[in-house]
C-alpha positions in Angstrom: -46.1 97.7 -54.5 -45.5 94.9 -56.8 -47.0 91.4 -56.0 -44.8 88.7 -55.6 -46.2 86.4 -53.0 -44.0 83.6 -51.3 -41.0 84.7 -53.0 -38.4 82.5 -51.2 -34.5 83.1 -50.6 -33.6 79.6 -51.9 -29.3 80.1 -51.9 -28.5 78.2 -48.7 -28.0 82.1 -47.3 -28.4 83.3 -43.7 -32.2 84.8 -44.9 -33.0 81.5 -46.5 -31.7 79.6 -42.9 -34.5 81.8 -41.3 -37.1 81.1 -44.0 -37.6 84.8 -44.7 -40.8 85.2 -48.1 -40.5 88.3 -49.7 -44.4 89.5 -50.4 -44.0 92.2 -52.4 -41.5 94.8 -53.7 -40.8 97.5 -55.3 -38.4 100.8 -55.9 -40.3 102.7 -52.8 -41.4 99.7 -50.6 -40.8 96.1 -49.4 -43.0 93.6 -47.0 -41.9 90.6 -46.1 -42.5 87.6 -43.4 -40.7 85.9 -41.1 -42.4 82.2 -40.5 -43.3 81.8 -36.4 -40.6 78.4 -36.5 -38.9 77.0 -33.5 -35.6 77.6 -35.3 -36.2 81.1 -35.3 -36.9 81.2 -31.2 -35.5 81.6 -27.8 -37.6 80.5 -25.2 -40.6 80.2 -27.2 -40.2 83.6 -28.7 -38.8 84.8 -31.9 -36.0 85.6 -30.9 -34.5 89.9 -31.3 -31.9 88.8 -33.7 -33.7 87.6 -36.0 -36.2 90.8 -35.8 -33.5 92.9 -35.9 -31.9 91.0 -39.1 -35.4 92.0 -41.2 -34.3 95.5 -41.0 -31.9 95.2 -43.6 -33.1 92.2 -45.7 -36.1 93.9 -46.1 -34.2 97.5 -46.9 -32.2 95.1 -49.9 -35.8 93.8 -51.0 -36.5 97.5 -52.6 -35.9 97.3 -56.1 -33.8 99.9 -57.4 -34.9 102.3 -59.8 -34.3 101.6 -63.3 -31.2 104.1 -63.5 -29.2 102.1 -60.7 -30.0 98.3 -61.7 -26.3 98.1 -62.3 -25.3 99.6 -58.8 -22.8 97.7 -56.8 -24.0 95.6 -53.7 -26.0 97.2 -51.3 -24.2 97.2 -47.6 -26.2 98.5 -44.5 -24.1 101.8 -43.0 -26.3 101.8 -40.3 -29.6 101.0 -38.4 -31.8 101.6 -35.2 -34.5 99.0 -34.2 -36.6 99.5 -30.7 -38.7 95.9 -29.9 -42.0 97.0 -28.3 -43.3 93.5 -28.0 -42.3 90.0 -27.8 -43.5 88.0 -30.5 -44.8 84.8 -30.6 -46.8 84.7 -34.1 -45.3 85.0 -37.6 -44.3 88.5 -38.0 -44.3 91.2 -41.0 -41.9 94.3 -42.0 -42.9 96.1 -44.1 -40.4 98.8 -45.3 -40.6 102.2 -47.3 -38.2 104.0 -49.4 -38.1 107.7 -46.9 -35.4 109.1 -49.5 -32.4 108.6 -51.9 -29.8 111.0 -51.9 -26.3 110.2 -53.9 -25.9 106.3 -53.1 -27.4 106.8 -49.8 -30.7 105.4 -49.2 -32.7 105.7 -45.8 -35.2 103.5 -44.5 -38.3 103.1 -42.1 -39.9 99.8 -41.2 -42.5 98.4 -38.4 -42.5 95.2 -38.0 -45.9 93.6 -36.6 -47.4 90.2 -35.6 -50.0 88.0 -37.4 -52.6 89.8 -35.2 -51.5 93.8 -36.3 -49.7 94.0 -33.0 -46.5 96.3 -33.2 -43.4 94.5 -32.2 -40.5 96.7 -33.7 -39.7 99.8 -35.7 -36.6 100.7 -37.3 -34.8 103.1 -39.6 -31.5 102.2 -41.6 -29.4 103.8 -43.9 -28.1 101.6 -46.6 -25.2 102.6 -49.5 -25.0 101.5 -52.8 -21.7 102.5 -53.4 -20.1 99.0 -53.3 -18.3 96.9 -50.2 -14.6 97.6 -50.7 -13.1 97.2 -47.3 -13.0 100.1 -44.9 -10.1 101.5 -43.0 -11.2 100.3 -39.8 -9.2 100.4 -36.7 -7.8 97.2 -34.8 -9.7 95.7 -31.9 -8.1 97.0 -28.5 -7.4 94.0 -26.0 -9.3 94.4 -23.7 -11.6 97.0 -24.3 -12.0 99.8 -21.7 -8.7 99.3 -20.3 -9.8 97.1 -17.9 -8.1 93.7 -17.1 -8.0 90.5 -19.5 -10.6 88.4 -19.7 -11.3 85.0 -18.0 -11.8 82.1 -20.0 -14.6 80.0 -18.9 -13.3 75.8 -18.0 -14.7 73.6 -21.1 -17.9 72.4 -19.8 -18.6 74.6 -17.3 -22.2 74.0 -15.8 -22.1 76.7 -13.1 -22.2 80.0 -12.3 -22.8 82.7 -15.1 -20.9 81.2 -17.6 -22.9 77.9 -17.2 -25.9 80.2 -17.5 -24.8 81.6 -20.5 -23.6 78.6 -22.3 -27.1 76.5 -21.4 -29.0 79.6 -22.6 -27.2 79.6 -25.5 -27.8 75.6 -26.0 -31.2 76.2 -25.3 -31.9 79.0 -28.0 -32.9 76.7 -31.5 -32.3 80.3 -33.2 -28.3 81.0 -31.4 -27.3 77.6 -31.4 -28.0 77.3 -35.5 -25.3 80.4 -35.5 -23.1 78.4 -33.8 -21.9 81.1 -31.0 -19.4 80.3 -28.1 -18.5 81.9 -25.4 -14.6 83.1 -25.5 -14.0 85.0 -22.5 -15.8 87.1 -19.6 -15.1 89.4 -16.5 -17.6 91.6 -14.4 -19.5 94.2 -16.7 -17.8 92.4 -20.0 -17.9 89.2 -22.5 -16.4 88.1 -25.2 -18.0 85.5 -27.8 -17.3 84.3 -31.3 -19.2 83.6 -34.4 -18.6 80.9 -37.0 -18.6 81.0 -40.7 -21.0 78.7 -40.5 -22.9 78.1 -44.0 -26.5 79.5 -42.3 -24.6 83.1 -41.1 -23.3 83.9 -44.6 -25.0 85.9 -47.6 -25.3 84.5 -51.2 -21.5 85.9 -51.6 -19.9 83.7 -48.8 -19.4 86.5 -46.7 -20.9 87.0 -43.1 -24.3 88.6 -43.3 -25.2 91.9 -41.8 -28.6 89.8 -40.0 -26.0 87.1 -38.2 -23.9 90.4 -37.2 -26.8 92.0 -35.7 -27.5 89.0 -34.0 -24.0 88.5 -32.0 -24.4 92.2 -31.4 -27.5 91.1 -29.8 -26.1 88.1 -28.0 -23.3 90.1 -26.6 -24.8 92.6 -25.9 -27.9 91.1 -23.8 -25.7 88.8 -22.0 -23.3 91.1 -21.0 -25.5 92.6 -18.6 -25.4 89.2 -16.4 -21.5 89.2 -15.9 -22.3 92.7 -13.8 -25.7 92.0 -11.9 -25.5 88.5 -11.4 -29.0 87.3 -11.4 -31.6 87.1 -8.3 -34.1 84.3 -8.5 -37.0 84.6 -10.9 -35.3 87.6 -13.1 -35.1 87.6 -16.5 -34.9 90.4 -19.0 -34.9 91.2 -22.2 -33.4 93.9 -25.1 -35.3 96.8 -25.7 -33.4 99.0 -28.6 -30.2 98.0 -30.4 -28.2 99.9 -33.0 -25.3 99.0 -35.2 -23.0 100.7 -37.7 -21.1 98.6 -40.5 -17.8 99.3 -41.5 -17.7 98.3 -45.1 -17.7 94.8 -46.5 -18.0 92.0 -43.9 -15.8 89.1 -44.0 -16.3 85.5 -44.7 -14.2 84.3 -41.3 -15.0 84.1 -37.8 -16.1 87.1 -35.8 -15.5 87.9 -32.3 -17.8 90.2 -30.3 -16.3 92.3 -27.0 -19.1 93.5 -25.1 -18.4 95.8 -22.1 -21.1 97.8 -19.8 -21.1 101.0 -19.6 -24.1 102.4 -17.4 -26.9 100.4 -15.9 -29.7 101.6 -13.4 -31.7 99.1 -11.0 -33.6 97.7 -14.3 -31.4 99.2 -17.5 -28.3 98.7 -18.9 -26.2 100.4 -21.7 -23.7 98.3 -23.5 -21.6 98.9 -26.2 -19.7 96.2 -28.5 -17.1 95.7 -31.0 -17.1 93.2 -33.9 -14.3 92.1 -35.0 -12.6 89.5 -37.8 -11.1 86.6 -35.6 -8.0 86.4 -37.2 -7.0 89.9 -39.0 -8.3 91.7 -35.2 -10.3 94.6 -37.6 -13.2 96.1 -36.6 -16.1 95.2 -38.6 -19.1 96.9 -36.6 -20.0 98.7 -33.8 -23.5 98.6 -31.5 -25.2 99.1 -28.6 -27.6 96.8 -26.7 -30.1 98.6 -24.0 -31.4 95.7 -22.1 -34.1 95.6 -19.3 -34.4 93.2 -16.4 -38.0 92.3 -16.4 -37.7 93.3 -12.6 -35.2 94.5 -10.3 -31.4 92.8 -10.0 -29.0 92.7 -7.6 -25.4 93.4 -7.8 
C-alpha cells in the first residue's frame, strides 16, 4: 500500500464536509480516517451515516490499475455495512481490492476505532463503466398502497414528529445535510434532502455517502411512527444496504420509508430515493434497526 499520509479531500465535497484523510492507497487497498468531530456526531457518537458513507469513499480511494486510469467515474452499484459498535473515537476503514471482473470491482472493508475495536464491516460492488442515467422506475405515491401521508404543522413540538424534528436539530452530523421531515403515517415517513453544497461530490451531483445517510435517517426513524416510544427507549441501526441506480442527481432527494416487519426489539424497513422534482428512483435500501430495549405499540 502506498504512503500518502493526511491526504485531504480539499473540493468543498460531501467527503471534505466530513474531514475524511486518505492514509494510503493503492490498486488492491485503501485506509482512511474519519476525524472523531462533533459535526460528524449524533448524540455524542459518530453518527451510522457517516460510517456507512466510508464504504464507498474508501472503495473510490483504490487506485486503478495502470490499464484503466482513463476509466469513466466510478459509481457504487451496491453495498452492505453491519455496525457492531458505537463509536465514539476517530475511526479507520481500511478497504481491499477482493476482485475485478469486466468493470465490476468488489470490495471488503472493517472499519475500527482508535483503540482496534471493530465498529463495521462492509462489502460493495462498484462499476467503472461510467454514470449515464439508469432507466429507473417512478416513485409510487404512497408506497405500499397504503393511505397518503400526513404532513406534520410547521413547528410542531409534540408528539413523534416533534421527536423527529428535535432529533434531527440536535444531530450536528443531520442537521449539516440539511434534512426535513415531509410527511408521516403509522409504519411510514417521508423526508427530503437538499442540494446543499456539503451533500454533493466534486461534480455537483448528490454524493452516494449523503444518500446512504437519508437512507439511514429514513430508515431508523421510521420505526418510531409504528412503535411509538415508551420511556427510556432508544435504539439504534444495526445493518443497512443500498443499491444505486446510475448517476445521482444534483437536486433535492426525497426518501419514502415504510415498515415492513418488526418483532418486540427489530424492525425491517425498506426505502426509496427519489429526485424531488423528476419523481425517479435513484436508490433503494433497507434499514434493520433495534430498540435498545423492548417498545410498545
Amino acid at each position: 500500500m502506498t504512503e500518502n499520509t493526511e491526504t485531504r479531500f480539499e473540493d468543498g465535497s460531501y467527503p471534505a464536509d466530513l474531514g475524511v484523510n486518505i492514509e494510503a492507497a493503492d490498486d488492491a487497498q485503501s485506509r482512511l480516517v474519519l476525524p472523531f468531530d462533533e459535526r460528524n456526531t449524533m448524540f455524542g457518537l459518530v453518527h451510522g451515516g457517516a460510517l456507512a458513507s466510508l464504504v464507498p469513499i474508501a472503495a473510490h480511494a483504490i487506485a486503478r490499475e495502470p490499464a484503466r486510469a482513463v476509466a469513466p467515474p466510478l459509481r457504487t452499484v451496491s453495498m452492505h455495512v453491519g455496525y457492531v459498535r458505537a463509536a465514539r473515537k476517530a475511526v479507520t476503514v481500511e478497504t481491499r481490492a477482493v476482485r475485478r471482473v469486466r468493470e465490476l470491482g468488489f470490495f471488503e472493508a472493517l472499519i475500527r476505532d482508535a483503540d482496534g475495536n471493530a465498529v463495521a464491516h462492509a462489502s460493495s460492488t462498484v462499476s467503472e463503466a461510467g454514470s449515464a442515467p439508469a432507466d429507473a422506475p417512478p416513485l409510487a405515491d404512497p408506497p405500499d398502497g397504503g393511505p397518503a401521508f400526513v404532513a406534520p404543522a410547521d413547528g410542531a413540538a409534540s408528539g413523534v414528529a416533534g421527536a423527529i424534528r428535535a432529533a434531527m436539530a440536535g444531530s450536528p452530523f443531520l442537521s449539516r445535510r440539511q434534512l426535513r421531515l415531509l410527511g408521516m403515517r403509522r409504519g411510514a415517513i417521508e423526508m427530503a434532502m437538499a442540494p446543499a453544497a456539503a451533500n454533493l461530490d466534486g461534480g455537483g451531483a448528490m454524493h452516494e455517502g449523503a444518500v446512504l445517510t437519508l437512507i439511514d435517517a429514513a430508515g431508523a426513524t421510521c420505526p418510531w411512527t409504528a412503535a411509538p416510544p415508551s420511556p427510556g427507549a432508544s435504539g439504534a441501526t444495526i445493518a443497512l444496504s443500498a443499491q444505486f441506480l446510475g448517476a445521482l442527481p444534483g437536486d433535492e432527494l426525497v426518501a419514502r420509508a415504510v415498515v415492513r416487519a418488526r418483532d418486540a426489539r427489530i424492525c425491517w424497513t425498506d426505502v426509496t430515493v427519489a429526485g424531488s422534482a423528476s419523481g425517479l428512483v435513484h436508490a433503494f435500501g433497507t434499514v434493520v434497526y433495534r430498540f435498545s430495549e423492548k417498545n410498545g405499540s
